[in-house]
C-alpha positions as CSV (number, residue, x, y, z in Angstrom):
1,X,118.9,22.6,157.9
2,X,119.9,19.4,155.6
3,X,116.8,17.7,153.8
4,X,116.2,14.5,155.1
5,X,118.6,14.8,158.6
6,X,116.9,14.9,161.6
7,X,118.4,16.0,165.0
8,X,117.6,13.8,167.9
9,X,119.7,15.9,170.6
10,X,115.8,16.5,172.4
11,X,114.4,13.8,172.3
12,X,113.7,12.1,176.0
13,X,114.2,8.5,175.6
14,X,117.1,6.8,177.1
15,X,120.3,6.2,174.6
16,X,119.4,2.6,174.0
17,X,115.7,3.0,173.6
18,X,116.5,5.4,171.0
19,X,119.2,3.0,169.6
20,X,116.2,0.2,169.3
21,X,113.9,2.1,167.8
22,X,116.2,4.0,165.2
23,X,117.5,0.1,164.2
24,X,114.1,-1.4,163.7
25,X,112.8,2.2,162.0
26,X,115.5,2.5,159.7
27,X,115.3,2.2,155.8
28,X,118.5,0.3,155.5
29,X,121.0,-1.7,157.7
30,X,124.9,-1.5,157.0
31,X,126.9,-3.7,158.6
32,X,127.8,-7.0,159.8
33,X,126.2,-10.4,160.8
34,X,125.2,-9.1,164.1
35,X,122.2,-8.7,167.1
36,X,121.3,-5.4,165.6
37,X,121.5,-7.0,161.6
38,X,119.0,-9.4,163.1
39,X,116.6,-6.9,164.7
40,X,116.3,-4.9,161.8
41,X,116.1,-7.6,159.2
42,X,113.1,-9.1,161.7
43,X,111.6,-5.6,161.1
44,X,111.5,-5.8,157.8
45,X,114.5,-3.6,157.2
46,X,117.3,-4.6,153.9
47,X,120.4,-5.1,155.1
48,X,124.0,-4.5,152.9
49,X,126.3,-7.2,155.5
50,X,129.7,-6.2,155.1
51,X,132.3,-8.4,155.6
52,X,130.8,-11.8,156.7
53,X,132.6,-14.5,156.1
54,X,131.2,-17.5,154.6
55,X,130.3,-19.5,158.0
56,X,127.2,-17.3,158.7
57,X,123.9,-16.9,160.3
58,X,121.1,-16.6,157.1
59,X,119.0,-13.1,156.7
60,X,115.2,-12.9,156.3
61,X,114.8,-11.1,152.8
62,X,116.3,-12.3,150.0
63,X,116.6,-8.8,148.9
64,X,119.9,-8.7,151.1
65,X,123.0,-8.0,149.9
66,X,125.9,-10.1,151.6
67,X,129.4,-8.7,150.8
68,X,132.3,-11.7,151.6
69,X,135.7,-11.7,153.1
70,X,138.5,-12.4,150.5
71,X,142.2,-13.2,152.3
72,X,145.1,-13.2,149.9
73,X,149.1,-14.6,150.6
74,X,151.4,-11.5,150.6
75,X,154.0,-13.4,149.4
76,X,152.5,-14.9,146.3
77,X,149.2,-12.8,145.6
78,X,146.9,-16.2,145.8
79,X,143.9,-15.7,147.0
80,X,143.0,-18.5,149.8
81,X,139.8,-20.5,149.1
82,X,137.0,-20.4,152.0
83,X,137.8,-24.2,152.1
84,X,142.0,-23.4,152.7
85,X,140.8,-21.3,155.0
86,X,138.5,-23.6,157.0
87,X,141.3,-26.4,156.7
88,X,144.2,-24.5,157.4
89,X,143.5,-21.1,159.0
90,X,140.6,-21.5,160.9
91,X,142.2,-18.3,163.4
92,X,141.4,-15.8,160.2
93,X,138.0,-16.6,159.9
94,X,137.8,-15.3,163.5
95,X,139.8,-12.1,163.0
96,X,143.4,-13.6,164.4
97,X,146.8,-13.6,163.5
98,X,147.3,-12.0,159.5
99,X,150.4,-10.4,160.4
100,X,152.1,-13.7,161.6
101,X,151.0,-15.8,158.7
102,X,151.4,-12.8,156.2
103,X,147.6,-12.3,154.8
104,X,145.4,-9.7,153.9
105,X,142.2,-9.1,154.2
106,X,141.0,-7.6,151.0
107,X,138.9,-4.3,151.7
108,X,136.1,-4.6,148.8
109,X,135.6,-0.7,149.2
110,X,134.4,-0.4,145.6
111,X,132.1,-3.5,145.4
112,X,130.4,-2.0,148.8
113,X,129.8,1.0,147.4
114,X,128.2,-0.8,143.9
115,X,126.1,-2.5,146.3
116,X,125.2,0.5,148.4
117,X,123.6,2.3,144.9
118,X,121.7,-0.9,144.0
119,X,120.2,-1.5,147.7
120,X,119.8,2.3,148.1
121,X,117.6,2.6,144.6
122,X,115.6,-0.4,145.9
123,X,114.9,1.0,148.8
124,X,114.2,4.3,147.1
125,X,111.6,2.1,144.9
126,X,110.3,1.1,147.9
127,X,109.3,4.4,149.7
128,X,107.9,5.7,146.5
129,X,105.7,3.3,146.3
């Protein structure tokens, strides 16, 4: 047995019943802008959005912790503005075409995980309460 996992192999609910109700039960949403961000957030549940990109659809806590896309050139290391991006590469923001023009999308792996620790002790704060 591991402290705090629970095993949901017997429970009789259909797969996306038990989908809804582990989204708007849980004590923290990680992910992105999405139908199932918005369910939990409506539920009263902090979300950690990962990778949204600066065009996005607002949360409901102000406790949430929004983590933002950063492209950079290959070629020269510059990091492209979100208003270079808007003007002139409006297929990135949508997930298209970064080998052609030679871009990277920046994984943040160590901000998400600074993030993580601050939601996760507020949420620890939270249930202790």
């Amino acid at each position: 047995d591991i402290s705090g996992y629970f095993s949901l192999t017997d429970v009789d609910l259909p797969p996306a019943l038990l989908n809804l109700f582990l989204i708007m039960k849980c004590a923290l949403f990680i992910g992105q802008q999405s139908g199932a961000c918005v369910l939990a957030n409506s539920c009263g549940v902090p979300a950690l959005l990962c990778d949204a990109f600066p065009h996005r659809l607002g949360t409901f806590s102000p406790d949430d912790v929004i983590l933002f896309k950063h492209y950079r050139e290959r070629a020269t290391g510059a990091i492209l503005s979100d208003a270079d991006v808007f003007k002139n590469h409006q297929d990135l923001a949508y997930g298209y075409h970064f080998a052609q023009k030679n871009i990277e999308d920046l994984a943040q792996v160590k901000q998400y995980l600074e993030k993580l620790g601050v939601i996760c002790g507020k949420v620890h704060n939270l249930s202790s309460n």
